[in-house]
C-alpha positions in Angstrom: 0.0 0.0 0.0 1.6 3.1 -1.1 1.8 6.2 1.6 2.1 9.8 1.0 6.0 9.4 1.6 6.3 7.4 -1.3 4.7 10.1 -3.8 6.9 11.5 -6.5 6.0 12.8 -9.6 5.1 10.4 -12.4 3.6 7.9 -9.5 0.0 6.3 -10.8 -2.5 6.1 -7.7 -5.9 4.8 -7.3 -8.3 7.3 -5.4 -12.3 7.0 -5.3 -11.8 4.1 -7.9 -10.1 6.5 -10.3 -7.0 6.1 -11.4 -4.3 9.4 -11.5 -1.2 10.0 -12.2 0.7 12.4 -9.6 2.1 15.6 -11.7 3.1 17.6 -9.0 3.4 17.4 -5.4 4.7 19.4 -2.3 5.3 19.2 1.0 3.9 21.6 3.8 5.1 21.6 7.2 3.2 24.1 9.5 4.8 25.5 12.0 2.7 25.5 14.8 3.1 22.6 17.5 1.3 19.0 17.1 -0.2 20.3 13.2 0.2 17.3 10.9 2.5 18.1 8.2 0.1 17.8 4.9 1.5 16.7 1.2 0.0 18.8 -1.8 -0.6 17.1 -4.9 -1.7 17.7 -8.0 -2.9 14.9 -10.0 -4.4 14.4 -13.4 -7.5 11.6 -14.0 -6.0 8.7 -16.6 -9.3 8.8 -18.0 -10.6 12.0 -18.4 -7.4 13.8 -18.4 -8.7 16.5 -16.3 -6.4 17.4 -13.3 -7.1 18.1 -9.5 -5.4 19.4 -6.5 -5.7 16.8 -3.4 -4.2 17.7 -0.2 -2.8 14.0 1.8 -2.0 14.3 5.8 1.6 12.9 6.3 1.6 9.2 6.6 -1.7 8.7 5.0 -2.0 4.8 3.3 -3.9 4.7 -0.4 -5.4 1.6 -1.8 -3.0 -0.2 -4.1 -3.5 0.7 -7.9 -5.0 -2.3 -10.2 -2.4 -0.8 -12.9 -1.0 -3.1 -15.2 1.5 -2.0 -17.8 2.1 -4.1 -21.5 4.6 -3.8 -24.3 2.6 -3.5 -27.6 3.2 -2.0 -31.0 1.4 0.9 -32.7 0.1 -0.3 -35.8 -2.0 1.8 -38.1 -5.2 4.8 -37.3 -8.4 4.8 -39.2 -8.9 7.9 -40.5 -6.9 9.9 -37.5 -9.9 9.2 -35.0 -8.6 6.0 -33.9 -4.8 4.3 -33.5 -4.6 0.8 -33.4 -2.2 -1.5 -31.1 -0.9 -5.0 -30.7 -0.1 -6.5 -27.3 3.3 -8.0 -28.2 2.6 -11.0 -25.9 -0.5 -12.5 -27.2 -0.8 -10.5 -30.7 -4.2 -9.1 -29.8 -5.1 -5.9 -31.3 -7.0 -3.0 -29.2 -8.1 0.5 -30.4 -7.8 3.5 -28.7 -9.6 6.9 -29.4 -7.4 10.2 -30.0 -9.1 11.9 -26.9 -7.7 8.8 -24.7 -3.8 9.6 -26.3 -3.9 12.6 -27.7 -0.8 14.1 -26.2 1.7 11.0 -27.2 0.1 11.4 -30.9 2.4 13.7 -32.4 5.4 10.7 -31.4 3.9 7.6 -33.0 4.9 6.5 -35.9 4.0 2.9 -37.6 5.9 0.2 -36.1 6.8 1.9 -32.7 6.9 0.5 -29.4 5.3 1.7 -26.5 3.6 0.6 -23.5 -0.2 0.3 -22.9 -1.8 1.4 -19.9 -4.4 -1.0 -18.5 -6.7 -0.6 -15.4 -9.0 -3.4 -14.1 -8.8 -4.6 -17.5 -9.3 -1.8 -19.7 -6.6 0.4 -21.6 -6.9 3.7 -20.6 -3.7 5.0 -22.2 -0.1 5.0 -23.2 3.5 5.3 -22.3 6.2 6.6 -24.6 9.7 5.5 -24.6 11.4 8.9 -23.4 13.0 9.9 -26.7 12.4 8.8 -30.0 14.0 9.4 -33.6 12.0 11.1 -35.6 12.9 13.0 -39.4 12.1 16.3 -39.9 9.6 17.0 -43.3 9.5 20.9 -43.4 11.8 23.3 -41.8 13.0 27.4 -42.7 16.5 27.9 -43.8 18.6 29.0 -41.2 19.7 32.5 -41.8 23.3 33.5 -41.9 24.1 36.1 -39.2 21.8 34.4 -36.8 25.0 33.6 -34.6 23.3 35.0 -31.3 23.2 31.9 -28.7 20.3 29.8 -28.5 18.7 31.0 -31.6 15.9 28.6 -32.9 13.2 27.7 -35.5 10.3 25.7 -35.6 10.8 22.0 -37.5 8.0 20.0 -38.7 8.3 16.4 -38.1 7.2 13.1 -39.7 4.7 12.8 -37.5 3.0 15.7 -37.8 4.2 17.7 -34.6 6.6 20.5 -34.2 9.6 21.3 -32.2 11.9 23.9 -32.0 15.3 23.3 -33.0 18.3 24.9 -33.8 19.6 26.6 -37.0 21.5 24.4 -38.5 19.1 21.7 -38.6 17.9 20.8 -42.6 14.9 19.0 -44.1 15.6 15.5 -44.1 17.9 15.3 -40.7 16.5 12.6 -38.2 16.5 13.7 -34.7 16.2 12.8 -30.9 12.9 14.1 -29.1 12.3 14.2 -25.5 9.1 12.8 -25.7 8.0 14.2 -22.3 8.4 18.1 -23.2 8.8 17.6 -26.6 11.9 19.2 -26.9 15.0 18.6 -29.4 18.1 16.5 -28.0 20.2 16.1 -31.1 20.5 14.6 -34.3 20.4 11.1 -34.7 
């Protein structure tokens, strides 16, 4: 059973029968004598994606989570409504609606792996692999004389999504994304 010490960002809870996923938390100790010290979080619902603030009094117990996570394979989307997915243990194939993934969209590509996201039974999302390689299909010309440091421009990628990267980046250059800030590493 998981207790408020254990809660780092990232960590997937059960609460009400809901499952979460804590994206921040915090930790308030009052300073008046015998006051509990109470852990802010602020978590975001798996399945409706909306997020909450929930404050925890030190030492509190949850129940544990009925998570289970599989590796499976992004195959193909009808029509850019729904994706489609094998579980790369018993080939089955599951669909998932853009509403329930629509922030790992702009990384998938045909053929990836990821990780599905199943509670009591039911897949309610996905997990990325933290970077991926992805070739870029549109980007400006870098302009010479644009030396200042840090200098940028917007890339379009493969997959639809855009990141900013610097100028010497071309058309055609495959590159490693940080999949959770979408943010350029380096070419591949």
């Amino acid at each position: 059973m998981p207790t408020t010490s254990d809660f780092k960002k990232g960590l997937r809870i059960e609460l009400e029968g809901e499952p979460f996923v804590i994206v921040d938390v915090t930790t308030q100790t009052p300073s008046a004598r015998g006051a509990a010290t109470l852990v802010k979080t602020r978590l975001r619902n798996l399945k409706t994606k909306q997020l909450i603030n929930k404050t925890f009094k030190s030492g509190e117990r949850l129940k544990d989570p009925d998570f289970e996570v599989k590796p499976c394979q992004y195959i193909y989307d009808e029509g850019g409504d729904t994706y489609y997915f094998m579980d790369e243990e018993n080939y089955e194939q599951f669909p998932l609606k853009h509403n329930d993934i629509e922030s790992e969209v702009g990384f998938l590509k045909e053929g990836a792996s990821v990780r599905a996201v199943f509670f009591s039974g039911q897949c309610i999302g996905i997990e990325l692999p933290n970077t991926v390689v992805l070739e870029v299909t549109e980007c400006d010309p870098g302009v010479k004389g644009d030396t200042v440091t840090n200098v940028t421009k917007t890339a379009k990628l493969e997959t639809g999504s855009e990141v900013q990267v610097p100028l010497f980046v071309e058309t055609g250059d495959k590159l490693i994304i940080d999949t959770r800030d979408n943010r350029y590493i380096k070419r591949a």
